[in-house]
C-alpha positions in Angstrom: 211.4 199.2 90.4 211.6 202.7 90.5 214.7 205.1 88.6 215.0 208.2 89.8 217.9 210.5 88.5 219.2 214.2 89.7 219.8 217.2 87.8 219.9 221.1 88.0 223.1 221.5 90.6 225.7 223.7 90.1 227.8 226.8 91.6 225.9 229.5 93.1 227.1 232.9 95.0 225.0 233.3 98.5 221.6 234.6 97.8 220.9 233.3 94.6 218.6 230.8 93.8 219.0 227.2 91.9 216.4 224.7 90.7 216.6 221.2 91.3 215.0 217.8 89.0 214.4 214.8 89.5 212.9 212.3 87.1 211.3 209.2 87.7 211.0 206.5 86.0 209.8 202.6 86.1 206.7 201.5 88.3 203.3 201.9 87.8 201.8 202.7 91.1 200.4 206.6 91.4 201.2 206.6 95.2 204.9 207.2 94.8 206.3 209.3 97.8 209.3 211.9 97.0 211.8 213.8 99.3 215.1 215.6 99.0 218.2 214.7 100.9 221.6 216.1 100.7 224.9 215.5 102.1 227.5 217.7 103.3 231.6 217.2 103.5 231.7 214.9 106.7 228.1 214.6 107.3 225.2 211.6 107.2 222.5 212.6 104.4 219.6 215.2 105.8 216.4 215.4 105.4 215.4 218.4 103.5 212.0 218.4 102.3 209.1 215.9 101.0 205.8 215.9 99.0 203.3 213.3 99.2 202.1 211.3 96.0 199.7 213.6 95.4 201.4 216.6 96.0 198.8 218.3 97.9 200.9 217.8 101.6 204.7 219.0 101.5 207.2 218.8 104.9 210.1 220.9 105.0 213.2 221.2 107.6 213.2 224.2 109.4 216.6 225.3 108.6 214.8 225.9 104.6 211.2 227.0 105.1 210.3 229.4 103.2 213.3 230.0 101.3 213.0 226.6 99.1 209.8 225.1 97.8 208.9 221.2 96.8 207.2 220.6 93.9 205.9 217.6 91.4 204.1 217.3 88.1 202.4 213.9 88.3 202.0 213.8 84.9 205.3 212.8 84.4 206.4 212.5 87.8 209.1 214.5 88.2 209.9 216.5 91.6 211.6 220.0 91.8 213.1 222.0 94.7 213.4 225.7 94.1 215.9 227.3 96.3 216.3 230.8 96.9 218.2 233.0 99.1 220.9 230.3 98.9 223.7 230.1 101.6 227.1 228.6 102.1 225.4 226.5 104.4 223.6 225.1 101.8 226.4 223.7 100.0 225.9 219.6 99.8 225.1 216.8 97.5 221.5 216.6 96.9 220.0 213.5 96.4 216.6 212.3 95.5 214.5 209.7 97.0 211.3 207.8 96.3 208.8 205.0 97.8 205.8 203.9 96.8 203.5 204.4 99.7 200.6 206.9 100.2 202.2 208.3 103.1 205.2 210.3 103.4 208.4 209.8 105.3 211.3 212.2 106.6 213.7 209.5 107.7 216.4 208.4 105.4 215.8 204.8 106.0 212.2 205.0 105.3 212.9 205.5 101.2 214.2 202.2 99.4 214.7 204.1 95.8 217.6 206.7 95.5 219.2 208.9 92.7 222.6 209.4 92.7 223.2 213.1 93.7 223.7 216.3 92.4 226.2 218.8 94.1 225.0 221.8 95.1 227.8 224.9 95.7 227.4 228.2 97.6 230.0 230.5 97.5 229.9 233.7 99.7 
């Protein structure tokens, strides 16, 4: 019952910085859970970082604290991810997930609503 759709990917030379969307849409529960996963060549989808439905707790893998940042506006619940200090390593699909729930989950079986992916290139 929920929609949620990617954008803001794109090609990016190591140490730069990208933004990342995604809108929801559909549902009318408040308690709507929201993480980033992404996908690289040959890999299952990772966990990259999540924000509770209230935005006020946020989880983040180690590999990208504090060089990206999770985000939401409520208002019209849509989710960011602001990367910076981008590298190669960071080069993956990035896709968007969402469950209504007031808790938050880091497992990729624990969503049940997902967008379709956005690539995300690093070049060095």
């Amino acid at each position: 019952q929920v929609t949620v759709v990617e954008s803001g990917g794109g090609l990016v030379q190591a140490g730069g910085s990208l933004r990342l969307s995604c809108a929801a849409s559909g549902g009318t529960s408040g308690n709507i859970a929201m993480a980033w996963f992404r996908r690289a060549s040959g890999q299952y989808r990772d966990f990259v970082a999540a924000i509770s439905w209230d935005g006020r707790k946020t989880y983040y893998q180690p590999s990208v604290k504090g060089r990206f940042t999770i985000s939401r506006d409520n208002a019209n619940n849509t989710m960011y991810l602001e990367m910076n200090s981008l590298k190669p390593d960071d080069t993956a699909v990035y896709y968007c997930a969402a469950k209504i729930n007031y808790a938050t989950g880091t497992s990729e079986t624990w969503y049940d609503h997902w967008g379709q992916g956005t690539q995300v290139t690093v070049s060095s």
